[in-house]
ROPASE-571198 format. One record per residue: residue number from 1; residue in three letters; x negated, y, z of N, C-alpha, C, CB in turn. Coordinates in steps of 0.02 Angstrom, whole numbers, plus 50000, padded with zeros to 5 digits. Glycine has a CB too. Layout:
# ROPASE-571198
  rokol  dovex     nX     nY     nZ    caX    caY    caZ     cX     cY     cZ    cbX    cbY    cbZ
    NUM    ALA      X      Y      Z      X      Y      Z      X      Y      Z      X      Y      Z
...
***
This chain:
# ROPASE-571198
  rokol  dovex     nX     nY     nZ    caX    caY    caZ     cX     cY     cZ    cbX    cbY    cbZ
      1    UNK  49958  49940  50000  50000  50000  50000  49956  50062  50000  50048  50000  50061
      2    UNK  49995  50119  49949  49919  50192  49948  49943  50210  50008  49914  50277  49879
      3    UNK  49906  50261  50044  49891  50291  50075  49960  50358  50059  49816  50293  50066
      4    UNK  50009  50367  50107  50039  50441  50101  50009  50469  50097  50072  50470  50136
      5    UNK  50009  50531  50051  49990  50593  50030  50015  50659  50102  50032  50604  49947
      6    UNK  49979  50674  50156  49982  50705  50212  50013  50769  50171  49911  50710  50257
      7    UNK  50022  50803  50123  50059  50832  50117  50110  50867  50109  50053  50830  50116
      8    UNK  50117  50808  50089  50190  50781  50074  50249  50720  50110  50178  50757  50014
      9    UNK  50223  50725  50166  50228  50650  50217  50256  50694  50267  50145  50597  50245
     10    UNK  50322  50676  50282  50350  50694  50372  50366  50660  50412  50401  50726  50386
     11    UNK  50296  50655  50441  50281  50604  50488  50206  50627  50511  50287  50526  50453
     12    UNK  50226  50640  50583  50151  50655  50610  50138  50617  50665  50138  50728  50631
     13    UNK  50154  50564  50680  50161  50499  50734  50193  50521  50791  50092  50464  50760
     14    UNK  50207  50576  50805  50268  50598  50855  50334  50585  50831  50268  50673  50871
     15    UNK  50337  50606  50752  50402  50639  50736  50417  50592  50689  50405  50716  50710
     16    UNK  50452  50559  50634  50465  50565  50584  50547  50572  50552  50430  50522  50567
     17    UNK  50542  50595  50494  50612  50608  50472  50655  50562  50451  50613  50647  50427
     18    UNK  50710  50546  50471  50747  50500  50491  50760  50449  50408  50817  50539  50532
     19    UNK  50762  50485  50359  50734  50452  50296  50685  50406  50308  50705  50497  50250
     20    UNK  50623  50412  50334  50565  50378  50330  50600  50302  50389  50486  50439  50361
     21    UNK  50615  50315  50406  50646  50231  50472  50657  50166  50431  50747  50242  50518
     22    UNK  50599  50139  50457  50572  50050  50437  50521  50065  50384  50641  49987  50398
     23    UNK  50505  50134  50371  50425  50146  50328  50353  50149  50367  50425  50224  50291
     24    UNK  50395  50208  50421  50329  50202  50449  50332  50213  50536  50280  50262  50409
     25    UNK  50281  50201  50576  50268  50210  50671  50283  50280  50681  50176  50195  50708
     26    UNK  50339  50293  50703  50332  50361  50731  50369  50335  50792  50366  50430  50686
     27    UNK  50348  50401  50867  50381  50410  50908  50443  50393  50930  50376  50446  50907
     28    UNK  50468  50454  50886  50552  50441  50855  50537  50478  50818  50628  50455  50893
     29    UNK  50622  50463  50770  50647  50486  50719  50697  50547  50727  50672  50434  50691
     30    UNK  50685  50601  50683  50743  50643  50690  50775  50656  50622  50725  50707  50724
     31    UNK  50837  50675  50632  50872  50726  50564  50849  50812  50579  50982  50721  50565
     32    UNK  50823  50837  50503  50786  50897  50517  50835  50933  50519  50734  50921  50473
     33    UNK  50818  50990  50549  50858  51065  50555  50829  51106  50528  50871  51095  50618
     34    UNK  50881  51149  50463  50862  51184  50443  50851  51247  50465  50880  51178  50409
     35    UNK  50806  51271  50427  50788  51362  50440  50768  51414  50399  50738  51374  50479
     36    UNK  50761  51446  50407  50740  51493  50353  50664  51536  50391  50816  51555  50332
     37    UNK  50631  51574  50322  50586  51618  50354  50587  51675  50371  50546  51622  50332
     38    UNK  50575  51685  50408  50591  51787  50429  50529  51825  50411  50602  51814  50532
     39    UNK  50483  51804  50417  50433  51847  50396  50400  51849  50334  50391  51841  50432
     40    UNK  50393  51900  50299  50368  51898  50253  50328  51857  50197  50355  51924  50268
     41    UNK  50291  51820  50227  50252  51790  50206  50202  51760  50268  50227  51829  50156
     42    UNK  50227  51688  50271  50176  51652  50338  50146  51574  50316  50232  51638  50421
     43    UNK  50093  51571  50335  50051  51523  50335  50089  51447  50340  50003  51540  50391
     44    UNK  50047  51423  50287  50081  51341  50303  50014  51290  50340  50109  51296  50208
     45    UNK  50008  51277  50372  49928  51269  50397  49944  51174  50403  49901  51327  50499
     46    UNK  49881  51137  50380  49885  51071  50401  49879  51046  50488  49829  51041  50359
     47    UNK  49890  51096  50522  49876  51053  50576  49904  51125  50620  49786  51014  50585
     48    UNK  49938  51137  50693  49910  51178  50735  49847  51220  50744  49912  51152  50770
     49    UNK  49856  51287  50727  49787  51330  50738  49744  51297  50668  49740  51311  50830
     50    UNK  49755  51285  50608  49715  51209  50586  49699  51277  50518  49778  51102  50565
     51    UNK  49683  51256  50484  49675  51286  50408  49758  51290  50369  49614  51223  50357
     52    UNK  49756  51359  50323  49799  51376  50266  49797  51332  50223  49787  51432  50236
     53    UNK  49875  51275  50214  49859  51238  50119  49920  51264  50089  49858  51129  50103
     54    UNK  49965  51317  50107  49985  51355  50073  50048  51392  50095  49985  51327  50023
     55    UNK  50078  51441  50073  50109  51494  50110  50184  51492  50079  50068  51570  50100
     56    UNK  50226  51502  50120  50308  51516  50125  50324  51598  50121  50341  51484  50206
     57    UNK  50399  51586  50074  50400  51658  50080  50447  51673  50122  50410  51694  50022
     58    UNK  50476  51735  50119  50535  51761  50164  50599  51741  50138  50536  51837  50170
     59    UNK  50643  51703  50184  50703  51659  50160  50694  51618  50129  50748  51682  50130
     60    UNK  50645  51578  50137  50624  51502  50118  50668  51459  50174  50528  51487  50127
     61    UNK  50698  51407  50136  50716  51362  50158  50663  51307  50206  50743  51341  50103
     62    UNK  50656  51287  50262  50619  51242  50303  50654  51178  50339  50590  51283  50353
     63    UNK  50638  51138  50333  50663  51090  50363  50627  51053  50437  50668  51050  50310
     64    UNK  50648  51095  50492  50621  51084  50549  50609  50992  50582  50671  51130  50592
     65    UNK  50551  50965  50574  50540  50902  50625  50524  50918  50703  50477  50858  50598
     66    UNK  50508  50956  50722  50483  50981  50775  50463  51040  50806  50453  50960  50777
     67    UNK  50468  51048  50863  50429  51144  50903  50415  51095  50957  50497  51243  50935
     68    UNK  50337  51129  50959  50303  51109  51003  50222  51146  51009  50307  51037  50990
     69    UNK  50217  51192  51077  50180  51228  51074  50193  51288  51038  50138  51200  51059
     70    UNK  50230  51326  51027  50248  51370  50978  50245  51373  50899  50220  51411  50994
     71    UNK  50225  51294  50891  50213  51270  50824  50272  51263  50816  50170  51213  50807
     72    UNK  50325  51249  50737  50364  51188  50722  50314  51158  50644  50463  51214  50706
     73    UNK  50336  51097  50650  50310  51060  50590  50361  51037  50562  50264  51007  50601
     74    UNK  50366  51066  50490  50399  51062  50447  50398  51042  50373  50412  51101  50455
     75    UNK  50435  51039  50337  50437  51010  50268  50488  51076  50223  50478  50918  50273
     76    UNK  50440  51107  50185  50468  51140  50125  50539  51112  50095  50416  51135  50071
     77    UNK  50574  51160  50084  50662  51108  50041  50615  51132  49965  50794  51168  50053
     78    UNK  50580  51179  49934  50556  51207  49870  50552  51143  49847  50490  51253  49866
     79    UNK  50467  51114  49879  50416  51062  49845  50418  51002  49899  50330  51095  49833
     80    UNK  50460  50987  49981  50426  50932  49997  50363  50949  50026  50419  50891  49944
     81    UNK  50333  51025  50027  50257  51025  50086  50270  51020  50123  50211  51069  50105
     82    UNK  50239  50970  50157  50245  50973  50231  50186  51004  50289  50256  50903  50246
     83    UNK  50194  51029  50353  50142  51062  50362  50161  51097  50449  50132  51116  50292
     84    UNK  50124  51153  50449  50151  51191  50545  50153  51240  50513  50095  51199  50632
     85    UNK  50188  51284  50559  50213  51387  50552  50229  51386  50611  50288  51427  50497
     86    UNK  50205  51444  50620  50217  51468  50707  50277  51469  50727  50196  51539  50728
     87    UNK  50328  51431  50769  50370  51440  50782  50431  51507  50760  50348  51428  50828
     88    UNK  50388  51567  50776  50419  51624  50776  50440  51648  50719  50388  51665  50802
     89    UNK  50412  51631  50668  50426  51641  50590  50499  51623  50571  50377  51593  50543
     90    UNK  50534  51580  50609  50585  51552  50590  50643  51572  50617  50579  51495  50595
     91    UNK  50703  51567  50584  50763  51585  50615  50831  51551  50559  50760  51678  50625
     92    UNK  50893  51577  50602  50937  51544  50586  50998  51596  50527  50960  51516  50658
     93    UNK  50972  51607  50461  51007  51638  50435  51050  51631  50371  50978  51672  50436
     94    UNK  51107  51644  50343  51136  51611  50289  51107  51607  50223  51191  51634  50282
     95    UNK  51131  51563  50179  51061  51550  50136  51094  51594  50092  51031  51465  50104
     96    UNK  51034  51624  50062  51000  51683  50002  51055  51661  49955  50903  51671  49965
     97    UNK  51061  51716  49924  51116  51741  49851  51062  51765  49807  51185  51816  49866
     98    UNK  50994  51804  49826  50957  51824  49771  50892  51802  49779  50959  51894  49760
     99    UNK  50829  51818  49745  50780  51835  49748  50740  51867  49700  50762  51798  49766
    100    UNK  50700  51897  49761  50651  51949  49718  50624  51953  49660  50604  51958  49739
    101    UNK  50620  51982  49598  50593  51963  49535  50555  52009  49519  50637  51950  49484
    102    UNK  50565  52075  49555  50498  52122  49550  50427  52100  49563  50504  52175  49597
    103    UNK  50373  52124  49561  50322  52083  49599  50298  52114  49660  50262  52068  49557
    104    UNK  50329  52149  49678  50366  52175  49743  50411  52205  49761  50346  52199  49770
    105    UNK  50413  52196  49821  50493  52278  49819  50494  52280  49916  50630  52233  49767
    106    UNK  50520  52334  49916  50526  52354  49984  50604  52352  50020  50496  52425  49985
    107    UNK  50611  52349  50075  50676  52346  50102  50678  52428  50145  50683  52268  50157
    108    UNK  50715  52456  50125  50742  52520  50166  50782  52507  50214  50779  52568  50129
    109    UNK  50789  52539  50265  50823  52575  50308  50903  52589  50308  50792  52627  50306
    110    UNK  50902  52647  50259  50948  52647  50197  50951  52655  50146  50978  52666  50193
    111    UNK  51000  52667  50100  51007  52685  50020  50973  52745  49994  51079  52697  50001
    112    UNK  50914  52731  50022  50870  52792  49994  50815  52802  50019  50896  52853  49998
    113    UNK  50783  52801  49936  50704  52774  49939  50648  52838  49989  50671  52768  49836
    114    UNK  50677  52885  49997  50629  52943  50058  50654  52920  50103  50635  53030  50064
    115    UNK  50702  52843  50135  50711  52827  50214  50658  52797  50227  50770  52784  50238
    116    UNK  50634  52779  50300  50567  52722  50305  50595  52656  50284  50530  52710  50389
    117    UNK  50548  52624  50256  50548  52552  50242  50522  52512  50276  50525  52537  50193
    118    UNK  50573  52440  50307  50574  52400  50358  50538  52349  50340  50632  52385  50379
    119    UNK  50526  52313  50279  50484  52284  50260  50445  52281  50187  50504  52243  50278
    120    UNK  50388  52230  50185  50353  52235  50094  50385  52165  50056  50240  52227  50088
    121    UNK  50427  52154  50015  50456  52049  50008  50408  52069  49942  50580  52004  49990
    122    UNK  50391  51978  49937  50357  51966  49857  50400  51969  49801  50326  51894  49847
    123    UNK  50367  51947  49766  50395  51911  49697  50409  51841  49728  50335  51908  49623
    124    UNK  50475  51815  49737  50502  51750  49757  50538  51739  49825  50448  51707  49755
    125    UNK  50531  51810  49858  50556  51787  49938  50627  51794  49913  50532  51844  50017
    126    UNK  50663  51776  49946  50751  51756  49965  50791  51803  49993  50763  51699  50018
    127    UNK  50844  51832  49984  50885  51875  50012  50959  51850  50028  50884  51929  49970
    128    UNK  51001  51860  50052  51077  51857  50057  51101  51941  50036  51103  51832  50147
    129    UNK  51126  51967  49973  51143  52007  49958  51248  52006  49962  51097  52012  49897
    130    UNK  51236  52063  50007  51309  52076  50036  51370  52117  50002  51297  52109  50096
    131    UNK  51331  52168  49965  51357  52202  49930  51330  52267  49899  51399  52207  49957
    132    UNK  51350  52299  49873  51294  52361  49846  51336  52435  49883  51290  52367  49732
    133    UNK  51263  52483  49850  51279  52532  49889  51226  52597  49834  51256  52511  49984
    134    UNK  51272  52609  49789  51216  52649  49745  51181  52613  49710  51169  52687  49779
    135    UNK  51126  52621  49671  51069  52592  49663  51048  52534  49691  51034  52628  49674
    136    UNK  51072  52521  49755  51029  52458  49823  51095  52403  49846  50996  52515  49924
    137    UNK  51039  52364  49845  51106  52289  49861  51088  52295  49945  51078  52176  49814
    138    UNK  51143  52276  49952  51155  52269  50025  51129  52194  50055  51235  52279  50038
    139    UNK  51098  52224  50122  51070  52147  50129  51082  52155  50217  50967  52128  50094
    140    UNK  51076  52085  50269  51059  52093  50329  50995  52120  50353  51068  52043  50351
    141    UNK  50960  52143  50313  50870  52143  50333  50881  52237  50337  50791  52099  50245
    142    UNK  50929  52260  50255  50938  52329  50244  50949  52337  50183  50889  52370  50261
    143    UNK  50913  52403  50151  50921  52423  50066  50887  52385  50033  50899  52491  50041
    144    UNK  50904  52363  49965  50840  52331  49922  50864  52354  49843  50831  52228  49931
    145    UNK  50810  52401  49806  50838  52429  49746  50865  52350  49711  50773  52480  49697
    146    UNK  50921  52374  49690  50942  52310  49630  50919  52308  49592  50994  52300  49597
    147    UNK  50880  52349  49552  50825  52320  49500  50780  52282  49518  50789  52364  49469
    148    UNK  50755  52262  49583  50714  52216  49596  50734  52144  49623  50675  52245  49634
    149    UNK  50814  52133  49594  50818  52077  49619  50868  52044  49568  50837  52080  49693
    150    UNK  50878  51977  49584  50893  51922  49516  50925  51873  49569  50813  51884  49461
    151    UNK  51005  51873  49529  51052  51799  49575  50999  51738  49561  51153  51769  49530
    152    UNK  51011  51700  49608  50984  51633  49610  51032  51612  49551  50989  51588  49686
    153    UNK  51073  51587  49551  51106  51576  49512  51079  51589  49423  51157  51608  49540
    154    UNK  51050  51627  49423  51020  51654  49373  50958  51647  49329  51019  51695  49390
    155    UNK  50922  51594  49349  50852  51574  49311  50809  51633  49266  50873  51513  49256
    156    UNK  50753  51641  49267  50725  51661  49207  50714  51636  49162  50688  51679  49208
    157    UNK  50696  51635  49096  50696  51617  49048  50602  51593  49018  50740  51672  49017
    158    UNK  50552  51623  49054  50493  51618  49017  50460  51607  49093  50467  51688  48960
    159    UNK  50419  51566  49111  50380  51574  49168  50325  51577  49173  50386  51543  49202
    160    UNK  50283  51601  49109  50231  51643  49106  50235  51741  49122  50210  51622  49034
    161    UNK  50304  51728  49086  50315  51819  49091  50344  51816  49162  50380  51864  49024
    162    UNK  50373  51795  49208  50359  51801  49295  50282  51802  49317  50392  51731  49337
    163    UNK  50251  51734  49282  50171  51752  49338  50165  51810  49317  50086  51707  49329
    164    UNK  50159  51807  49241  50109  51902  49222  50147  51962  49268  50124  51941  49109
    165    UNK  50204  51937  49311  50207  52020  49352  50174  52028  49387  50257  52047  49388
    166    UNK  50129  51979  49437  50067  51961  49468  49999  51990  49441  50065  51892  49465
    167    UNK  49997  52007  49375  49945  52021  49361  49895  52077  49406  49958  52033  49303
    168    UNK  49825  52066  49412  49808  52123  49480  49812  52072  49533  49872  52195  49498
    169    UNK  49851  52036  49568  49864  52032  49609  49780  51976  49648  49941  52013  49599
    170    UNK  49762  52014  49709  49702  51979  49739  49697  51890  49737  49704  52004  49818
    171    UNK  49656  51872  49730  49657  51803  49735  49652  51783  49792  49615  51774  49703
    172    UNK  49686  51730  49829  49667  51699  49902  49694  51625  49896  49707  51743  49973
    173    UNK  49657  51594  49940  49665  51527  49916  49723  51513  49970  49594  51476  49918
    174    UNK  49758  51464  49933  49829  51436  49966  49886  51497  49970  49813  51406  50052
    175    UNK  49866  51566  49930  49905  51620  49927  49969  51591  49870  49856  51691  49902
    176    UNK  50028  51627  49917  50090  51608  49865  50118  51681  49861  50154  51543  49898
    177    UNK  50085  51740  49869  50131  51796  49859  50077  51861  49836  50179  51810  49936
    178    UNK  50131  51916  49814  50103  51972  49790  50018  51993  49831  50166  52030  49802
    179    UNK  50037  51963  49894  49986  51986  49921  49894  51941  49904  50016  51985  49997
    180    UNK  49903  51896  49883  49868  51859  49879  49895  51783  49851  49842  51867  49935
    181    UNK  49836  51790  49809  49900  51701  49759  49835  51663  49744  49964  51721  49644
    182    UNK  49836  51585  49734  49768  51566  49682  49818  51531  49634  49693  51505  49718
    183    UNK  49774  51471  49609  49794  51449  49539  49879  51427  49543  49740  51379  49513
    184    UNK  49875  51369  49579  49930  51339  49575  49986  51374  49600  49923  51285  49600
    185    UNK  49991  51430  49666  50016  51472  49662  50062  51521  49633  49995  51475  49667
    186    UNK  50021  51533  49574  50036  51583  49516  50081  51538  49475  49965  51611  49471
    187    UNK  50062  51471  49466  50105  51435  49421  50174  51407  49467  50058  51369  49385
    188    UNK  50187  51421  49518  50250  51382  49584  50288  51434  49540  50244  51392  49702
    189    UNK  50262  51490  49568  50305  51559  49550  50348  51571  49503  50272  51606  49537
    190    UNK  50305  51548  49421  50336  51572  49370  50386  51517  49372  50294  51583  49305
    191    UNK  50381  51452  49390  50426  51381  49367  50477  51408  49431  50379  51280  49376
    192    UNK  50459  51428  49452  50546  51440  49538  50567  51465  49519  50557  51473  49620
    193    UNK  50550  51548  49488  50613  51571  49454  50637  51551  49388  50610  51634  49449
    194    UNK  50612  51509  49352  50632  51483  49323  50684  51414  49337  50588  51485  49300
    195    UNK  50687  51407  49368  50722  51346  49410  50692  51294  49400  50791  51328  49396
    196    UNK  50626  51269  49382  50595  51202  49338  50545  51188  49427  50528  51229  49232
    197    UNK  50565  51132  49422  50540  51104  49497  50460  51092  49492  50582  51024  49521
    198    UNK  50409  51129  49543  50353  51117  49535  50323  51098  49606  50325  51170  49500
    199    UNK  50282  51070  49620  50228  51052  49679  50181  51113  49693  50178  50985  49656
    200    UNK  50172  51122  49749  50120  51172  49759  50038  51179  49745  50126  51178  49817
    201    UNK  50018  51108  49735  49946  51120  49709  49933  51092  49656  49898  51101  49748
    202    UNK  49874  51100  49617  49868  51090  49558  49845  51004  49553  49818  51147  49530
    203    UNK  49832  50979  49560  49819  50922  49587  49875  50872  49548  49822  50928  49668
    204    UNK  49942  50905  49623  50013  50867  49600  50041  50909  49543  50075  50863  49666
    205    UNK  50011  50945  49527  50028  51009  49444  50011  50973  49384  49967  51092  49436
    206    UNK  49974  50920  49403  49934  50891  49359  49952  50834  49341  49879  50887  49375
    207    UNK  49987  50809  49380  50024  50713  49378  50081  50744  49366  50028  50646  49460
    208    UNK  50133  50797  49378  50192  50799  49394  50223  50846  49347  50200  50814  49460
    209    UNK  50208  50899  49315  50236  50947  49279  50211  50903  49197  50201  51036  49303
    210    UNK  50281  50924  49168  50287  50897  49102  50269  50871  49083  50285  50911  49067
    211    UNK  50237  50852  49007  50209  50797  48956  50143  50832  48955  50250  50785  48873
    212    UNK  50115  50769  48955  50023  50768  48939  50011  50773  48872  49980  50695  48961
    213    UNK  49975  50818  48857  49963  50833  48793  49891  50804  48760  49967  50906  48791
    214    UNK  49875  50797  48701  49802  50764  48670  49762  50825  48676  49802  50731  48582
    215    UNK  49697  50806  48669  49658  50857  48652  49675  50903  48621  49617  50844  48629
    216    UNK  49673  50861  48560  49673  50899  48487  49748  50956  48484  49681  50826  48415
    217    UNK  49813  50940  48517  49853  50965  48517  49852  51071  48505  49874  50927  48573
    218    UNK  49880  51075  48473  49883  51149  48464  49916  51192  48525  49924  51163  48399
    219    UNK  49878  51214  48568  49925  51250  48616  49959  51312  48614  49898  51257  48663
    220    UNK  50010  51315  48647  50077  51391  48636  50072  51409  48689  50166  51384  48619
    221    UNK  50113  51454  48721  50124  51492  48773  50174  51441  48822  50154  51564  48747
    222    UNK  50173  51443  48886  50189  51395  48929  50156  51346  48936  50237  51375  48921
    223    UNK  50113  51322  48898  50071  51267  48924  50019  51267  48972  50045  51244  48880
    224    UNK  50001  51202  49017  49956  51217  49079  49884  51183  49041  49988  51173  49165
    225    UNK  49848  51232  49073  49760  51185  49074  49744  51177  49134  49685  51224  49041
    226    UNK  49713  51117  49152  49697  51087  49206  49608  51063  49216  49747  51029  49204
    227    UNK  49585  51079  49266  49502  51062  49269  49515  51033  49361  49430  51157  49252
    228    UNK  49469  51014  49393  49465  51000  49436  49473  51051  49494  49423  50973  49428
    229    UNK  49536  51033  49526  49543  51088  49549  49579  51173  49540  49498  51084  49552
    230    UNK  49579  51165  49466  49608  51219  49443  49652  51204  49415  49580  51257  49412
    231    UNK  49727  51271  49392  49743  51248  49334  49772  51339  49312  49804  51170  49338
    232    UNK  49777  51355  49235  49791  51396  49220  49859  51397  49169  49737  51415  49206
    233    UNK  49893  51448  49145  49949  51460  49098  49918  51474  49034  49998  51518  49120
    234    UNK  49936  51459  48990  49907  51481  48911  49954  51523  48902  49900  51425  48845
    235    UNK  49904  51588  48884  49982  51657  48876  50002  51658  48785  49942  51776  48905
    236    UNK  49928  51634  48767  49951  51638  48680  49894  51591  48667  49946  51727  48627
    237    UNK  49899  51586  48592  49853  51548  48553  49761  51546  48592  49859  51590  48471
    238    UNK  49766  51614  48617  49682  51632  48623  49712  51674  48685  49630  51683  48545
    239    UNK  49708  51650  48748  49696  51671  48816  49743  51620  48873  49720  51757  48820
    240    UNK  49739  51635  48901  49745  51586  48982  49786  51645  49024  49646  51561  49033
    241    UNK  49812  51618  49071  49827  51689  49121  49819  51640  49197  49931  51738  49107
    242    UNK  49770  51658  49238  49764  51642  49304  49727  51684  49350  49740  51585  49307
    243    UNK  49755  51649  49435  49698  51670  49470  49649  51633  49487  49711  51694  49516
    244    UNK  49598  51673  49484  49543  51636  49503  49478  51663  49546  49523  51615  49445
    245    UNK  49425  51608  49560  49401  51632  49619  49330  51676  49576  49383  51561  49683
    246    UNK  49329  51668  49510  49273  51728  49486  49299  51775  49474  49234  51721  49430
    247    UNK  49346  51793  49483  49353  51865  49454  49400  51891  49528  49402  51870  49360
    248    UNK  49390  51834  49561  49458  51860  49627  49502  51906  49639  49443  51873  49680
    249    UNK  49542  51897  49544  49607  51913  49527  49652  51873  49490  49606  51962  49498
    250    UNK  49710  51882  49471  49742  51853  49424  49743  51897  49355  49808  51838  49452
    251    UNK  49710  51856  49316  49664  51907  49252  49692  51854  49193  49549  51913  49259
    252    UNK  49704  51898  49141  49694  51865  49075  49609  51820  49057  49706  51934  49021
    253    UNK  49611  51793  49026  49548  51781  49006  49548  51725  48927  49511  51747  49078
    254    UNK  49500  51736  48887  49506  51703  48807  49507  51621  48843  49419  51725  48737
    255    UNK  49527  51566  48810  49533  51521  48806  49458  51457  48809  49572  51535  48758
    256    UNK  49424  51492  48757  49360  51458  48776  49297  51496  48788  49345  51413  48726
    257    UNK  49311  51540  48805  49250  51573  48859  49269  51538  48939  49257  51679  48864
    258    UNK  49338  51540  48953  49338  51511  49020  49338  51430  49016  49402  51538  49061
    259    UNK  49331  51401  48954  49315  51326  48966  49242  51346  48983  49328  51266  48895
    260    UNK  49221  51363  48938  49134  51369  48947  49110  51382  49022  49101  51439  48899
    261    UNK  49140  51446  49015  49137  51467  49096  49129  51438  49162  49182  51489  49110
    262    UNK  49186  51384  49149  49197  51332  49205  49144  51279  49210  49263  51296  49196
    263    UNK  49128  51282  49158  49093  51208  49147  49013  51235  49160  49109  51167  49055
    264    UNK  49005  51270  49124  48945  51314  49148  48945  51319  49234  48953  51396  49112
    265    UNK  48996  51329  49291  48970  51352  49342  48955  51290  49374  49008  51400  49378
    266    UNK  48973  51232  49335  48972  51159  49378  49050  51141  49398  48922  51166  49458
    267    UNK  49111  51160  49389  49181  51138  49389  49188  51097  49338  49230  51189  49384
    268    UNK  49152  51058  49290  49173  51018  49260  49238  51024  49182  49187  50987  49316
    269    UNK  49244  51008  49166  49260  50991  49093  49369  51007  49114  49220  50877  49066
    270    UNK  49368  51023  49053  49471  51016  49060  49481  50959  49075  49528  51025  48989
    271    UNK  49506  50935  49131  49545  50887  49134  49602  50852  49134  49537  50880  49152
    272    UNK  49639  50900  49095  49717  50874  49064  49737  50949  49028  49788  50844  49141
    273    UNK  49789  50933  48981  49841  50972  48960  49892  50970  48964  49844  50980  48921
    274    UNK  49953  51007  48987  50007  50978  48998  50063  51021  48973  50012  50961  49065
    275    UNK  50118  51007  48963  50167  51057  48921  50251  51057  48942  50161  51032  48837
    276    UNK  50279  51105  48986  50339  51085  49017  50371  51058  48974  50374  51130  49046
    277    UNK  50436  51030  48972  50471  51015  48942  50534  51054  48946  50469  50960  48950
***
């Protein structure tokens, strides 16, 4: 039998989720409770106090196994990550009607952009929009211009032209928002609002998103390149669009200068092509 993938596994030998019963030794078993995120943007860490493997946004869906220590350990509803967030991040609120499609936007006070602003949301955090008021949808948090936001209900259509609103945006590893994004990141983003179901690292980007393509294959726009560890968007015939850790931005770049590139620094050769469907 392989080995669960710890990232994707809810089960930390205290807890497991009541799905998993006669798979595997846990403590006990529970049914999760859901939650949402309140803060902006918070850490998904493998362990208590442990390292970032990747970040939740605001009104993300969570599926609580446990609080303990001010930790809870939880499982993403997006992708299935599983992982800890500080207890406090979480709360109990009705699930989102929109999300953000700007590649940022701010929440006012009130209906008007000279009030102070209560918070910064990404490109992708979640809202419950109540009703409008001028220009600004009404939300429990406060104002949020309606041009910066898109019904769930509503998909985008291209999920290269979502990452590129990112463009600029700092590189950080295990980053999922305006504030900081890396590879696989950049690619969650464009496929969520798009509604096309993706995994958070490139890894599972790589077994799991669409058809594998040949070498030789002619690439278009939407297609992924994959190297070890990395993976990027092909924006056209001749460029790529990612973040990355040489230029520690999310930058255009030509197609085979960054094969070369890569391979030149010691990252090794493309190792797949892949093409949503």
């Amino acid at each position: 039998m392989s080995t669960p993938d710890r990232r994707r596994w809810p089960c930390n030998g205290r807890v497991a989720s009541s799905r998993l019963k006669g798979q595997v030794v846990a403590d006990r078993f529970v049914d999760p409770i859901r939650r949402h995120v309140a803060m902006p943007v918070a850490d998904l860490l493998n362990a208590p106090e442990g390292r970032r493997d990747r970040q939740v946004l605001y009104g993300e869906a969570l599926d609580v196994l446990e609080e303990r220590d001010g930790w809870a350990f939880v499982e993403a509803l997006k992708d299935g990550y599983t992982g800890y967030i500080d207890a406090f991040a979480l709360v109990d609120i009705p699930d989102p009607t929109h999300r953000v499609s700007a590649a940022a936007t701010h929440v006012y006070s009130e209906p008007d952009i000279k009030r102070p602003e209560r918070l910064a949301l990404s490109l992708g955090a979640l809202v419950e929009v109540t009703g409008t008021e001028g220009k600004f949808a009404v939300t429990p948090e406060g104002f949020i211009p309606t041009v910066h936001l898109s019904p769930i209900s509503t998909p985008d259509a291209d999920p290269v032209a979502v990452s590129e609103r990112l463009i600029g945006t700092p590189y950080l590893w295990g980053g999922n928002s305006r504030n900081g994004i890396d590879c696989s990141g950049l690619v969650q983003a464009g496929c969520a609002a798009c509604g096309i179901p993706c995994p958070g690292d490139s890894d599972m980007q790589a077994r799991e998103l669409g058809e594998a393509l040949p070498e030789d294959a002619v690439l278009q726009r939407g297609d992924l390149i994959f190297w070890k560890g990395h993976v990027a968007w092909v924006a056209d015939e001749s460029r790529i669009f990612h973040a990355n850790g040489h230029d520690m931005s999310t930058v255009y770049e030509g197609i085979d200068a960054a094969i070369a590139r890569i391979e030149a620094q010691g990252d090794g050769k493309v190792t797949a092509r892949r093409r949503l469907l």
